[in-house]
N, CA and C atoms of all chains as a GROMACS GRO file, in nm:
protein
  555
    1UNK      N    1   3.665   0.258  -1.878
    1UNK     CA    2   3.684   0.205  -1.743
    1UNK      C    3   3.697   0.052  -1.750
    2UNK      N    4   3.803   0.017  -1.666
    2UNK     CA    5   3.821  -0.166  -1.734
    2UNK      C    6   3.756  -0.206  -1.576
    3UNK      N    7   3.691  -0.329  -1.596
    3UNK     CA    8   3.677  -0.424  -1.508
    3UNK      C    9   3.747  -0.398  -1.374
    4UNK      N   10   3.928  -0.417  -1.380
    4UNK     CA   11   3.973  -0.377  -1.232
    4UNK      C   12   3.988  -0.264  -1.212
    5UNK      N   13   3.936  -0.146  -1.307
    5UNK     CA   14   3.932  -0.046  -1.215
    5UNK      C   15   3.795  -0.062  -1.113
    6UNK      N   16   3.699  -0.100  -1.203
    6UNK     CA   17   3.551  -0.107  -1.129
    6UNK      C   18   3.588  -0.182  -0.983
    7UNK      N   19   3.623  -0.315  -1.037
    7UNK     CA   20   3.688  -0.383  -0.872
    7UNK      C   21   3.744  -0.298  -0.758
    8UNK      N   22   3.835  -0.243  -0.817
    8UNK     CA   23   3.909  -0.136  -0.764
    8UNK      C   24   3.846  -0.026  -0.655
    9UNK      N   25   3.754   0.047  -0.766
    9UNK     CA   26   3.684   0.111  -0.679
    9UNK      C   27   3.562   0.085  -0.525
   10UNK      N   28   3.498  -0.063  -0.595
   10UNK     CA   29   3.421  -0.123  -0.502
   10UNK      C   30   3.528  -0.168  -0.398
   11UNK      N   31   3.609  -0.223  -0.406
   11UNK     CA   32   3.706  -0.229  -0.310
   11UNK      C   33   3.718  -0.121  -0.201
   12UNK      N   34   3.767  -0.006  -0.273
   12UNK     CA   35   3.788   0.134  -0.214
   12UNK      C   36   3.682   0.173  -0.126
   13UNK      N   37   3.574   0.150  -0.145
   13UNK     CA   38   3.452   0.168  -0.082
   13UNK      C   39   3.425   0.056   0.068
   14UNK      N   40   3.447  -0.042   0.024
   14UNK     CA   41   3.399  -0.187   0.103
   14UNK      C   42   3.525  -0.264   0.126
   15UNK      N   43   3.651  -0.194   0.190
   15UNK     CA   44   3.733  -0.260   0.218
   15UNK      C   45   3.786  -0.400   0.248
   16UNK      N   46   3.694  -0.464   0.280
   16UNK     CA   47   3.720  -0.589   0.325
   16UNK      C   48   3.628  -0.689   0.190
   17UNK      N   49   3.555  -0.645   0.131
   17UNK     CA   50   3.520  -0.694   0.025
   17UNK      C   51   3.621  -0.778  -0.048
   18UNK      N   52   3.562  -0.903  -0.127
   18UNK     CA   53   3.611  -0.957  -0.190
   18UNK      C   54   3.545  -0.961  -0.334
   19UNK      N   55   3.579  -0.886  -0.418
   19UNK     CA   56   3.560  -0.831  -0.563
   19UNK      C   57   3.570  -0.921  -0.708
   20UNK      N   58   3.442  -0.961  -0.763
   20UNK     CA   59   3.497  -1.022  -0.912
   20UNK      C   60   3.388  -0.923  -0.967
   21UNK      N   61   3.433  -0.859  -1.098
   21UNK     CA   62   3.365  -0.794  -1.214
   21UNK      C   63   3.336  -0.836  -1.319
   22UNK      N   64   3.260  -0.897  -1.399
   22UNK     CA   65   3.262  -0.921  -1.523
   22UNK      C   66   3.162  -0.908  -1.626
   23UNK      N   67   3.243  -0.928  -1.747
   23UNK     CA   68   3.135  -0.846  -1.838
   23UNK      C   69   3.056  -0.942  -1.950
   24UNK      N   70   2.976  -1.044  -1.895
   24UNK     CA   71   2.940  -1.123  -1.966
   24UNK      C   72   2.826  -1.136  -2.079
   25UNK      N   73   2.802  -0.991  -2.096
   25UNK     CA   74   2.744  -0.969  -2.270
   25UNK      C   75   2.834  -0.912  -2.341
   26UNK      N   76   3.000  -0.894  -2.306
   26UNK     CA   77   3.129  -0.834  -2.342
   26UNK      C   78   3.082  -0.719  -2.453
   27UNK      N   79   2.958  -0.600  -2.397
   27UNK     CA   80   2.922  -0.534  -2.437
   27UNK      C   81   3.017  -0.390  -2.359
   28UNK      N   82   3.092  -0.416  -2.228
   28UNK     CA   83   3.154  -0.324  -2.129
   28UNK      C   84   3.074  -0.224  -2.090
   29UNK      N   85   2.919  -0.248  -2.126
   29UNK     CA   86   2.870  -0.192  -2.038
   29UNK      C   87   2.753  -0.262  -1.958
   30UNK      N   88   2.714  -0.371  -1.977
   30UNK     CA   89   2.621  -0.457  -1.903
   30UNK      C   90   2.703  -0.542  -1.794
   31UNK      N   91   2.720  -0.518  -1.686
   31UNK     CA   92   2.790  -0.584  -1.591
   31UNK      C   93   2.789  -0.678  -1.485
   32UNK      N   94   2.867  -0.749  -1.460
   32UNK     CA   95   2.798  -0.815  -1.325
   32UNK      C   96   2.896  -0.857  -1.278
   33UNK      N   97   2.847  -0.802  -1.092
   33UNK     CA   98   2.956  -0.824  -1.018
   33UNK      C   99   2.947  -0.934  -0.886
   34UNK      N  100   3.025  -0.987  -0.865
   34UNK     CA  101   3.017  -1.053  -0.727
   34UNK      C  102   3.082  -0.996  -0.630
   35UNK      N  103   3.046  -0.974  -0.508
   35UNK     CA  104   3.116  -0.903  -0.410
   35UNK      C  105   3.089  -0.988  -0.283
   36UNK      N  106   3.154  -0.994  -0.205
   36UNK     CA  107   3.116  -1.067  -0.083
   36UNK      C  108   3.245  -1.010   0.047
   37UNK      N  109   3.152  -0.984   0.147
   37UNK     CA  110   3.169  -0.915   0.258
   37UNK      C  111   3.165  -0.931   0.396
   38UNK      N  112   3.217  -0.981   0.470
   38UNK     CA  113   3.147  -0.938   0.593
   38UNK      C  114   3.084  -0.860   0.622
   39UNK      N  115   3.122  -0.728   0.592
   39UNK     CA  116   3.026  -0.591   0.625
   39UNK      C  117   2.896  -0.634   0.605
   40UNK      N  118   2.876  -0.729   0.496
   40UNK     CA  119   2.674  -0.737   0.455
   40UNK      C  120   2.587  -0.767   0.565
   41UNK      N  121   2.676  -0.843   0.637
   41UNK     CA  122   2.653  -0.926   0.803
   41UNK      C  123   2.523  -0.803   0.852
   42UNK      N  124   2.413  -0.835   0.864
   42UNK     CA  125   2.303  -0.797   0.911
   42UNK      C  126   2.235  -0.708   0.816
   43UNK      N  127   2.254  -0.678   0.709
   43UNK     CA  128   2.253  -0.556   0.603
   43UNK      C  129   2.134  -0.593   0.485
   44UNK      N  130   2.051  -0.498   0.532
   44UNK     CA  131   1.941  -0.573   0.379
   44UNK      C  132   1.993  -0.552   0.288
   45UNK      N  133   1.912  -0.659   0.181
   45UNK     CA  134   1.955  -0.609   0.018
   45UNK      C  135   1.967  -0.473  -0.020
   46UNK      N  136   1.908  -0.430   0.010
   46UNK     CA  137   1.898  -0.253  -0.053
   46UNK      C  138   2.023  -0.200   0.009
   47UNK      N  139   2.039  -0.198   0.163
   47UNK     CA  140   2.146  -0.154   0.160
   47UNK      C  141   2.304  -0.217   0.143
   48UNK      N  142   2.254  -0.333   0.095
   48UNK     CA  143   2.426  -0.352   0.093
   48UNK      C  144   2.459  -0.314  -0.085
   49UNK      N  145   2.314  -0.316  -0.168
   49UNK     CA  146   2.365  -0.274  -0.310
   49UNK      C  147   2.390  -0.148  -0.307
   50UNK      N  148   2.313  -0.015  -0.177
   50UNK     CA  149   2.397   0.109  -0.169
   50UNK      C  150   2.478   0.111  -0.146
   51UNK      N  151   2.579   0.037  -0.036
   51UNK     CA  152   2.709   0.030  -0.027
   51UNK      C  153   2.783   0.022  -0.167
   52UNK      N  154   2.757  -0.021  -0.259
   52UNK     CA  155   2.815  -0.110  -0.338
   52UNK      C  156   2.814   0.057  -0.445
   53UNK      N  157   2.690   0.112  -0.467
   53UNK     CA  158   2.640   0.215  -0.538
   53UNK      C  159   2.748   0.336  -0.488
   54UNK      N  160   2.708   0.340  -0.335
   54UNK     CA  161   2.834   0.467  -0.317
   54UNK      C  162   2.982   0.450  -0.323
   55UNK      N  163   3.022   0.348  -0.313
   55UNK     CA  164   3.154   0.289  -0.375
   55UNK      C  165   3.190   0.350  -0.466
   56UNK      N  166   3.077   0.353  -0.566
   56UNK     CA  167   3.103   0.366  -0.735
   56UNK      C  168   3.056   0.483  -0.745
   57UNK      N  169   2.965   0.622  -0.678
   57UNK     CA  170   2.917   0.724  -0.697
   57UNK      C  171   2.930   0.717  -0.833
   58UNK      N  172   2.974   0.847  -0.884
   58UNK     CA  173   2.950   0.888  -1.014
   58UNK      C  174   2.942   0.764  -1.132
   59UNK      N  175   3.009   0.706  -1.129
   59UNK     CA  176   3.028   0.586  -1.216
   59UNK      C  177   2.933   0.562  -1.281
   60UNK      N  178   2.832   0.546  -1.286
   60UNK     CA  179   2.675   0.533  -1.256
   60UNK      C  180   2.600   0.647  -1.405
   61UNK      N  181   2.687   0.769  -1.391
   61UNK     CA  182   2.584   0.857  -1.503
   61UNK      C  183   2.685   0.843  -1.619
   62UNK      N  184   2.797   0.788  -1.622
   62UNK     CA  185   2.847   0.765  -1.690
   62UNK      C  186   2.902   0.638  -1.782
   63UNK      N  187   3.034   0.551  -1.729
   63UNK     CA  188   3.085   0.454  -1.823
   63UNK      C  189   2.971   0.359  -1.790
   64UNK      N  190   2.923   0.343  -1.680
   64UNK     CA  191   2.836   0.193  -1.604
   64UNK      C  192   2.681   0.255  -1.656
   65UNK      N  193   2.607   0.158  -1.717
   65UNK     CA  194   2.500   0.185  -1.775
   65UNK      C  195   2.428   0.095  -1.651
   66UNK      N  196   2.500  -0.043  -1.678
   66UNK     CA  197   2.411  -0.112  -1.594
   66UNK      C  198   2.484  -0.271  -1.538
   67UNK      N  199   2.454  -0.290  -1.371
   67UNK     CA  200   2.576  -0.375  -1.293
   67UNK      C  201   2.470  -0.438  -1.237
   68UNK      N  202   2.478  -0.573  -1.267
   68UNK     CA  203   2.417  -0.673  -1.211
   68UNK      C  204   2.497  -0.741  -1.082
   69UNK      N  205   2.429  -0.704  -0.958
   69UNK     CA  206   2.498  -0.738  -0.823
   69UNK      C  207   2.430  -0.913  -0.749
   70UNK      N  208   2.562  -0.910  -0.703
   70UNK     CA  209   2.549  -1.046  -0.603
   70UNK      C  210   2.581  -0.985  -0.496
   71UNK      N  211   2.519  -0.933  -0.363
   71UNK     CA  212   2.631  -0.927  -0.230
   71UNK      C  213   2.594  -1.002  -0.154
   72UNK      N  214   2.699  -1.034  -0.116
   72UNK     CA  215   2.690  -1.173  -0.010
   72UNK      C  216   2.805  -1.184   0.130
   73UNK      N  217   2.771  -1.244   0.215
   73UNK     CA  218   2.872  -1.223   0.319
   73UNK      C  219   2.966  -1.350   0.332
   74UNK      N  220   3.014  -1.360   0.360
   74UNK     CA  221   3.127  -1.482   0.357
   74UNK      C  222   3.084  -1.605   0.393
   75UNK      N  223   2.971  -1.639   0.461
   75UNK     CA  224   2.920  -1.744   0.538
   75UNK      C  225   2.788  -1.792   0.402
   76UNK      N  226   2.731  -1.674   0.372
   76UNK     CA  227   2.603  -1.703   0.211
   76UNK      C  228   2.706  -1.754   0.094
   77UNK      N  229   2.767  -1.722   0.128
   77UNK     CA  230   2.865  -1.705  -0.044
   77UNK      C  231   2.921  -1.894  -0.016
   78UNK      N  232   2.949  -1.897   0.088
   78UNK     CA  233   2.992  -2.086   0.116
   78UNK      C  234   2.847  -2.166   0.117
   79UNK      N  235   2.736  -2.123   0.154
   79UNK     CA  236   2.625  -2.196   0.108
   79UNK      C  237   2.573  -2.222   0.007
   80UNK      N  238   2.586  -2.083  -0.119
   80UNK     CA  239   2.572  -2.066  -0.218
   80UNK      C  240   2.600  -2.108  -0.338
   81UNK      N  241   2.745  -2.034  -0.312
   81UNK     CA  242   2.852  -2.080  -0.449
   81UNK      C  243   2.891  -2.212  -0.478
   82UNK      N  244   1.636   1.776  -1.047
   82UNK     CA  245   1.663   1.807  -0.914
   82UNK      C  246   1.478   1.772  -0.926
   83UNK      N  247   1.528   1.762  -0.740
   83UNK     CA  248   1.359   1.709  -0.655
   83UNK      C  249   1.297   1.787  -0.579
   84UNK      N  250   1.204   1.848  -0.706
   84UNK     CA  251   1.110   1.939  -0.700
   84UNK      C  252   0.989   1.910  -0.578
   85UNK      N  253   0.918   1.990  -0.504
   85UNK     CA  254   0.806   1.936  -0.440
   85UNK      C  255   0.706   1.867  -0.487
   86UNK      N  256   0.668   1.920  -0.652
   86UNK     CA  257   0.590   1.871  -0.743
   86UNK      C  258   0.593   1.742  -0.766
   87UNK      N  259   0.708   1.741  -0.827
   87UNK     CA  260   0.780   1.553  -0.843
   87UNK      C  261   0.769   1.510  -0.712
   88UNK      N  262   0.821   1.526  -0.594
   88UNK     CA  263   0.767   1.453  -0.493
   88UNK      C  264   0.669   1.390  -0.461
   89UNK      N  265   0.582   1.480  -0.520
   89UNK     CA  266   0.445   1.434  -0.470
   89UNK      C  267   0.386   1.359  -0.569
   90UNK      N  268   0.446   1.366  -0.670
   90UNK     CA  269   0.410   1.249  -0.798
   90UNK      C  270   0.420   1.108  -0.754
   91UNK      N  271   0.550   1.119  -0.658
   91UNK     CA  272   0.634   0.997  -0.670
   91UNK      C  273   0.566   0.945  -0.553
   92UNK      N  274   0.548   1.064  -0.442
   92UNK     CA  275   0.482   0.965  -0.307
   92UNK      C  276   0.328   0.935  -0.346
   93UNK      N  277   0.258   1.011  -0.463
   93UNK     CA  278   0.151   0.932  -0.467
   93UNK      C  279   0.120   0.815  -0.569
   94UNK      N  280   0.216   0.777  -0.655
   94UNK     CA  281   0.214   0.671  -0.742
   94UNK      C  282   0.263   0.581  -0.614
   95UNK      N  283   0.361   0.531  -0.520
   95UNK     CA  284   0.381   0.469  -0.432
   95UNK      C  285   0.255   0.441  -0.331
   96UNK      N  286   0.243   0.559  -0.316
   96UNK     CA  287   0.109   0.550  -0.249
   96UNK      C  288  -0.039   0.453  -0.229
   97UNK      N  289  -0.068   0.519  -0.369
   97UNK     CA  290  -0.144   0.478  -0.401
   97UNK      C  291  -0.176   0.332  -0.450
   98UNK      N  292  -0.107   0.238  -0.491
   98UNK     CA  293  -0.039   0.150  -0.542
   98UNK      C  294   0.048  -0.002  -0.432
   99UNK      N  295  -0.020  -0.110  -0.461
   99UNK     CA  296   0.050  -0.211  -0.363
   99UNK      C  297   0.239  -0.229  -0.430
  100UNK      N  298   0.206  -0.212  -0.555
  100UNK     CA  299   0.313  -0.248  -0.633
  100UNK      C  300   0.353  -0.118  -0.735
  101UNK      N  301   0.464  -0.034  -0.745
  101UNK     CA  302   0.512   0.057  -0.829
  101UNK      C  303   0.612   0.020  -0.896
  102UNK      N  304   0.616   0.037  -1.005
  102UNK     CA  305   0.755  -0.029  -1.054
  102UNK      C  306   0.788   0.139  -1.129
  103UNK      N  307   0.956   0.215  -1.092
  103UNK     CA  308   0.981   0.311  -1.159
  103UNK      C  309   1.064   0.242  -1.337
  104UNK      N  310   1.053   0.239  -1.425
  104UNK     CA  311   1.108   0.159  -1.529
  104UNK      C  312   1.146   0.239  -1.683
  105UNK      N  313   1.231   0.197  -1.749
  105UNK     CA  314   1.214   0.218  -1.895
  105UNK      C  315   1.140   0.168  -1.962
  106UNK      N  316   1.050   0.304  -2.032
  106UNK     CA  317   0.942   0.212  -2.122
  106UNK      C  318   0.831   0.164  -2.001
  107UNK      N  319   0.739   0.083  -2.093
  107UNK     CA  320   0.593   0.117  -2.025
  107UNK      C  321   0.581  -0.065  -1.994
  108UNK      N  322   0.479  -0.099  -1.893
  108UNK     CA  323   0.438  -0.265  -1.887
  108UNK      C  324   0.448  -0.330  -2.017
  109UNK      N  325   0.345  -0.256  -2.120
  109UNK     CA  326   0.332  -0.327  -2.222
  109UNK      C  327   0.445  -0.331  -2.303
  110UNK      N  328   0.538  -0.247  -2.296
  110UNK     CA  329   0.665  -0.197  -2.400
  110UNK      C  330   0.805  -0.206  -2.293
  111UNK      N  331   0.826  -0.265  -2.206
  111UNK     CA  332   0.940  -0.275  -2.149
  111UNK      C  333   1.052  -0.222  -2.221
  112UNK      N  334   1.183  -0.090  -2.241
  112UNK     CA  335   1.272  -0.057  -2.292
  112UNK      C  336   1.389  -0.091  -2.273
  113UNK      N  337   1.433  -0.211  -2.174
  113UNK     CA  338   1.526  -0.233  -2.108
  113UNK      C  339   1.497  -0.389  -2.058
  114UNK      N  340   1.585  -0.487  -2.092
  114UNK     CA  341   1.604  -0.594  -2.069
  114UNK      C  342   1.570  -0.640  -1.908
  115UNK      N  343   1.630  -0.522  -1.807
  115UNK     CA  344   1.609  -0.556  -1.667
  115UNK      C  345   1.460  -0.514  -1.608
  116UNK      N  346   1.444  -0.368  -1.685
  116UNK     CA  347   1.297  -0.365  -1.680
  116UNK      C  348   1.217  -0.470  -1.730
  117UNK      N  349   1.201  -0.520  -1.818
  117UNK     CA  350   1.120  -0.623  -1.870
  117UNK      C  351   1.114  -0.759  -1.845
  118UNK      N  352   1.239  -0.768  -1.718
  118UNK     CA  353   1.267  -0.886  -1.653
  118UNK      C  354   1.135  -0.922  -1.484
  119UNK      N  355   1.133  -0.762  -1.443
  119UNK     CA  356   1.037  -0.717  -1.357
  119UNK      C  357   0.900  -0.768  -1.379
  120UNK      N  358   0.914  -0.702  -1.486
  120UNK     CA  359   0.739  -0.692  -1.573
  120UNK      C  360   0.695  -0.853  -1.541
  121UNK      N  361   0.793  -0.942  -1.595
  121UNK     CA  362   0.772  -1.091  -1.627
  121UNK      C  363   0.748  -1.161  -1.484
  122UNK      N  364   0.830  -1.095  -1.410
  122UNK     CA  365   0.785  -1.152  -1.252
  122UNK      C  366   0.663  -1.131  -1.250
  123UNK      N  367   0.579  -1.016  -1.246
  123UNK     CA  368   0.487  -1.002  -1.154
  123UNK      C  369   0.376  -0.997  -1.254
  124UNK      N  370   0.391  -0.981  -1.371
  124UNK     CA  371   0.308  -1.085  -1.496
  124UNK      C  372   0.288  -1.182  -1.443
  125UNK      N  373   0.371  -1.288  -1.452
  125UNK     CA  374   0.406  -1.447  -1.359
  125UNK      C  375   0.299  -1.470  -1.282
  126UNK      N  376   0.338  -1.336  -1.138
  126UNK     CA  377   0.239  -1.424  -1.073
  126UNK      C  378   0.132  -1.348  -1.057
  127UNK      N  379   0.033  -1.283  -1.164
  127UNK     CA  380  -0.074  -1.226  -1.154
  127UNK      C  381  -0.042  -1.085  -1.086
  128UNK      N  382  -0.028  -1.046  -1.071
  128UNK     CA  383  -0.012  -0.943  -0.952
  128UNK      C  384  -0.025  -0.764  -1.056
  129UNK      N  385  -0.090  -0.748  -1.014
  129UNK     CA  386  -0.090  -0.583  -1.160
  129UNK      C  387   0.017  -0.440  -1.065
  130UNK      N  388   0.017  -0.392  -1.139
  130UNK     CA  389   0.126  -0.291  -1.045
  130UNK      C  390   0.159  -0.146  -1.161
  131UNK      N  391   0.153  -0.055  -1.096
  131UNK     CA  392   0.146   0.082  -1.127
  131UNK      C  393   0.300   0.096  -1.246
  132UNK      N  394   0.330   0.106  -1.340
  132UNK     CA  395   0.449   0.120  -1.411
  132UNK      C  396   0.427   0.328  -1.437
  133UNK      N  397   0.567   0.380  -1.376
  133UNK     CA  398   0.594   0.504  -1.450
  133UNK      C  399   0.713   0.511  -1.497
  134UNK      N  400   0.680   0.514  -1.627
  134UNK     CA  401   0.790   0.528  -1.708
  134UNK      C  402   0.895   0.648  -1.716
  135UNK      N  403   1.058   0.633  -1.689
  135UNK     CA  404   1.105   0.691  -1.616
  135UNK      C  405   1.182   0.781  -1.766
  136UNK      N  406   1.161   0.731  -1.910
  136UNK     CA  407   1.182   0.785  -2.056
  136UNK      C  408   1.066   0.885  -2.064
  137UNK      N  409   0.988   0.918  -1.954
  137UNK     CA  410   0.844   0.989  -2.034
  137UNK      C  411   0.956   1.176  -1.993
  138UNK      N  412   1.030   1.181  -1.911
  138UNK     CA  413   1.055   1.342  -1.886
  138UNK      C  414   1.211   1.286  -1.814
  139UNK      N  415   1.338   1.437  -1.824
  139UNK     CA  416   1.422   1.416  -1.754
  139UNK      C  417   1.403   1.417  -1.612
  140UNK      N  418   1.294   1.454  -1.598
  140UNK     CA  419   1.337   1.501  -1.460
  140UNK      C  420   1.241   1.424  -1.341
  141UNK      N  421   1.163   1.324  -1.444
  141UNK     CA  422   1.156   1.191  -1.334
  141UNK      C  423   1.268   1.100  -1.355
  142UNK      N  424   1.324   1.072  -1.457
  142UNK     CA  425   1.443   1.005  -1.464
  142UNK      C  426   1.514   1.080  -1.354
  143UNK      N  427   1.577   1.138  -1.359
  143UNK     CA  428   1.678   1.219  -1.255
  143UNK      C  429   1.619   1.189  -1.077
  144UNK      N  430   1.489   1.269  -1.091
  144UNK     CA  431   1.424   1.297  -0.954
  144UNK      C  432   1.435   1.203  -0.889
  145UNK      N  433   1.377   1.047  -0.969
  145UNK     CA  434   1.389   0.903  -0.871
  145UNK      C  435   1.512   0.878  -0.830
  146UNK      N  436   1.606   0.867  -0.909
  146UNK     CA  437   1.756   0.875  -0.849
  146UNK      C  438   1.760   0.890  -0.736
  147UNK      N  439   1.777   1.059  -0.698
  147UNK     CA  440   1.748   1.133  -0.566
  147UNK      C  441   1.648   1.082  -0.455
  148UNK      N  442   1.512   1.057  -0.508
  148UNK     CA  443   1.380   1.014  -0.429
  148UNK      C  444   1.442   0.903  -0.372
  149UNK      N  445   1.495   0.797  -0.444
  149UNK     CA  446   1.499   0.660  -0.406
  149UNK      C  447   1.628   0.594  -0.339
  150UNK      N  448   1.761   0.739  -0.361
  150UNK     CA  449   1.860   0.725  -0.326
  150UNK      C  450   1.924   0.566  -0.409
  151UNK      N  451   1.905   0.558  -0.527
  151UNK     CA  452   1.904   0.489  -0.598
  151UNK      C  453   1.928   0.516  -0.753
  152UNK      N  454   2.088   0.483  -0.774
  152UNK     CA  455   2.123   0.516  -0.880
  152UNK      C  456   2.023   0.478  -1.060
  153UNK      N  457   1.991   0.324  -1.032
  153UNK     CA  458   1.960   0.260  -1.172
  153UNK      C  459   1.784   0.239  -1.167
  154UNK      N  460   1.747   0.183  -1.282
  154UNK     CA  461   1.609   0.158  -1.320
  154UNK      C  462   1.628  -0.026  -1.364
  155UNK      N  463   1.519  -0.084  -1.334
  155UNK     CA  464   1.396  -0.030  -1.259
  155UNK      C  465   1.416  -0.056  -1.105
  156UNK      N  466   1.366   0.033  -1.063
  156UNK     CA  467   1.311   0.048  -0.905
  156UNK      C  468   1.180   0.020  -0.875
  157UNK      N  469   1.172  -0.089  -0.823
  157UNK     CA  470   1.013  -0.137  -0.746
  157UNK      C  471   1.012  -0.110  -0.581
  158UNK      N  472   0.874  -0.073  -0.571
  158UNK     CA  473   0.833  -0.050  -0.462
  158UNK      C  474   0.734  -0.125  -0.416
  159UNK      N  475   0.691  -0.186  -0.359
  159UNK     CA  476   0.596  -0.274  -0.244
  159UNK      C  477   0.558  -0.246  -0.139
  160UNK      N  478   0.449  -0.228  -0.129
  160UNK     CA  479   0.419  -0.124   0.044
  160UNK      C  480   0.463  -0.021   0.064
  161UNK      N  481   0.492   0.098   0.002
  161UNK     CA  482   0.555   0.175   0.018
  161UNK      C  483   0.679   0.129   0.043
  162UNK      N  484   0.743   0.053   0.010
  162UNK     CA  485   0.879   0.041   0.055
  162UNK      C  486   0.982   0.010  -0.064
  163UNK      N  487   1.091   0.045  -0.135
  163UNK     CA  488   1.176   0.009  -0.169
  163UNK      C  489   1.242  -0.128  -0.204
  164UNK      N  490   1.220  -0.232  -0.250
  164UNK     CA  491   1.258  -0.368  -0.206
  164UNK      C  492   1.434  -0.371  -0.329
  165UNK      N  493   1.406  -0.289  -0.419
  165UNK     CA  494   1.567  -0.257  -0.487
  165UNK      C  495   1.532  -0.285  -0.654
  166UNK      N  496   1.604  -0.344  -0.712
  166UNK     CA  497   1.629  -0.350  -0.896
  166UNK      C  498   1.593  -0.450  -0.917
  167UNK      N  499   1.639  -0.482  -0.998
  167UNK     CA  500   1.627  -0.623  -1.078
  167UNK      C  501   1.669  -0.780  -1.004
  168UNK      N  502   1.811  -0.706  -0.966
  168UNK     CA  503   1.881  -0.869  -0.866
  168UNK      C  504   1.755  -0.893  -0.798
  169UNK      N  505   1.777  -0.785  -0.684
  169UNK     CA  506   1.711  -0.829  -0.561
  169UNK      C  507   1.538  -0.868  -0.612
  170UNK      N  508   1.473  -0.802  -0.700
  170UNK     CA  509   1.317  -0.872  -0.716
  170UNK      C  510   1.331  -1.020  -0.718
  171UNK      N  511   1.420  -1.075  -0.847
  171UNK     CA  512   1.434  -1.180  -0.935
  171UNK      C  513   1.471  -1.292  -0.782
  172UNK      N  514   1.590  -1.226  -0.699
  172UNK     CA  515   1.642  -1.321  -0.601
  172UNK      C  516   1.496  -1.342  -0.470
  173UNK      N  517   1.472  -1.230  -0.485
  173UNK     CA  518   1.331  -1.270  -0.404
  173UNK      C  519   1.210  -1.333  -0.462
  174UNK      N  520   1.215  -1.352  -0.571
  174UNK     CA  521   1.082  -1.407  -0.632
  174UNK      C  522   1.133  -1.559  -0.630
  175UNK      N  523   1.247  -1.589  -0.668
  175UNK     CA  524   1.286  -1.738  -0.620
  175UNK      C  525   1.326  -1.770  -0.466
  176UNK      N  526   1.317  -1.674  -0.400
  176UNK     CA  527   1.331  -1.768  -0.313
  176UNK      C  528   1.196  -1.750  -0.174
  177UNK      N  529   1.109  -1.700  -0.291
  177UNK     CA  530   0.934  -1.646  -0.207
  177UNK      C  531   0.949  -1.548  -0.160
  178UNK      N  532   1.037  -1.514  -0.106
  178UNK     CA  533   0.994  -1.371  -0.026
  178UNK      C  534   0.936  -1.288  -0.076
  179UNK      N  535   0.918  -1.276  -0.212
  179UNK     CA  536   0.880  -1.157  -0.286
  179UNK      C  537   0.679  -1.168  -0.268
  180UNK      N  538   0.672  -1.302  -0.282
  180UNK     CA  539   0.504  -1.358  -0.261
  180UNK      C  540   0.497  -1.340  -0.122
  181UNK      N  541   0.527  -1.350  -0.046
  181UNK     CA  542   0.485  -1.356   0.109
  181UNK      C  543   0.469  -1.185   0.103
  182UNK      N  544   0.564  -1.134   0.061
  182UNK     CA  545   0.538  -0.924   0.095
  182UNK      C  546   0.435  -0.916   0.039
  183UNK      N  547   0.383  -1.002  -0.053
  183UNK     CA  548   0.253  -0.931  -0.173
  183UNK      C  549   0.109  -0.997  -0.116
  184UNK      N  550   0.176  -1.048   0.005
  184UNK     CA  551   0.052  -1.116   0.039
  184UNK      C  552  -0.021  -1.046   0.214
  185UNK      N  553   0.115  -0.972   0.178
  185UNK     CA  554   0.045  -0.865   0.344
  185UNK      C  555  -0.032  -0.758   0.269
   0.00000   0.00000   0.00000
């Protein structure tokens, strides 16, 4: 599974999302993603990393061992980044 | 699958407990880089907390999944509540929130 498919799929899930994947122990399976959303707009942590989780369903028992998340909404992500 | 048995494992380690951490490997033996990232938080700030190791059987590995509606490990709990993995502890421990919950 490459990187933009992963994007891809979180996309598919969180439409309006704005998607970076990367694999910075370039082990392809330790991951980390940035995502940022409007949708997060009122959304606790937990649930906006389920959003992010059911995006990816299965993904999860398989190629993705393990995805280090940022979600953020468009307004955090300009304070932040 | 989430047996009644396992249920009741899981609601009484939560339970019972201000702090649960579900994890690979044990406090003292962390098996997993993100697990052992946990451990170090709440090492850090004193705080002791229930570790079940989620390598001891498949079918707490599996069950929490389901229980927690939560794909990955580790999963911490605080007050009975869910607070999420690794990001979210680490992002709450810098920015306090994680001390203010531990202090109700």
């Amino acid at each position: 599974m490459t990187l933009t498919e992963i994007e891809d799929m979180i996309k598919q899930g969180i439409t309006d999302a704005d998607v970076k994947v990367s694999d910075p122990m370039h082990d392809g399976t330790h991951l980390s993603a940035l995502i940022i959303s409007p949708s997060f707009e009122g959304q606790t942590r937990v649930s906006r990393h389920r959003m992010v989780y059911a995006a990816l369903g299965d993904a999860f028992d398989g190629p993705i061992h393990a995805l280090q998340m940022q979600t953020l909404t468009p307004e955090e992500a300009k304070n932040r980044l | 699958m989430l047996t009644p048995e396992l249920k009741e494992f899981f609601d009484s380690a939560i339970n019972d407990n201000q702090v649960t951490i579900f994890m690979k490997g044990t406090k003292d033996f962390p098996h997993c880089g993100f697990s052992a990232r946990v451990v170090q938080v709440f090492n850090h700030l004193g705080v002791d907390f229930k570790d079940v190791n989620v390598m001891d059987s498949m079918d707490i590995a599996e069950g929490i999944k389901e229980y927690s509606n939560w794909p990955t490990y580790p999963q911490v709990y605080i007050n009975q509540e869910l607070i999420g993995g690794c990001d979210i502890t680490c992002e709450m421990f810098e920015s306090g929130e994680l001390q203010e919950m531990l202090s109700k």
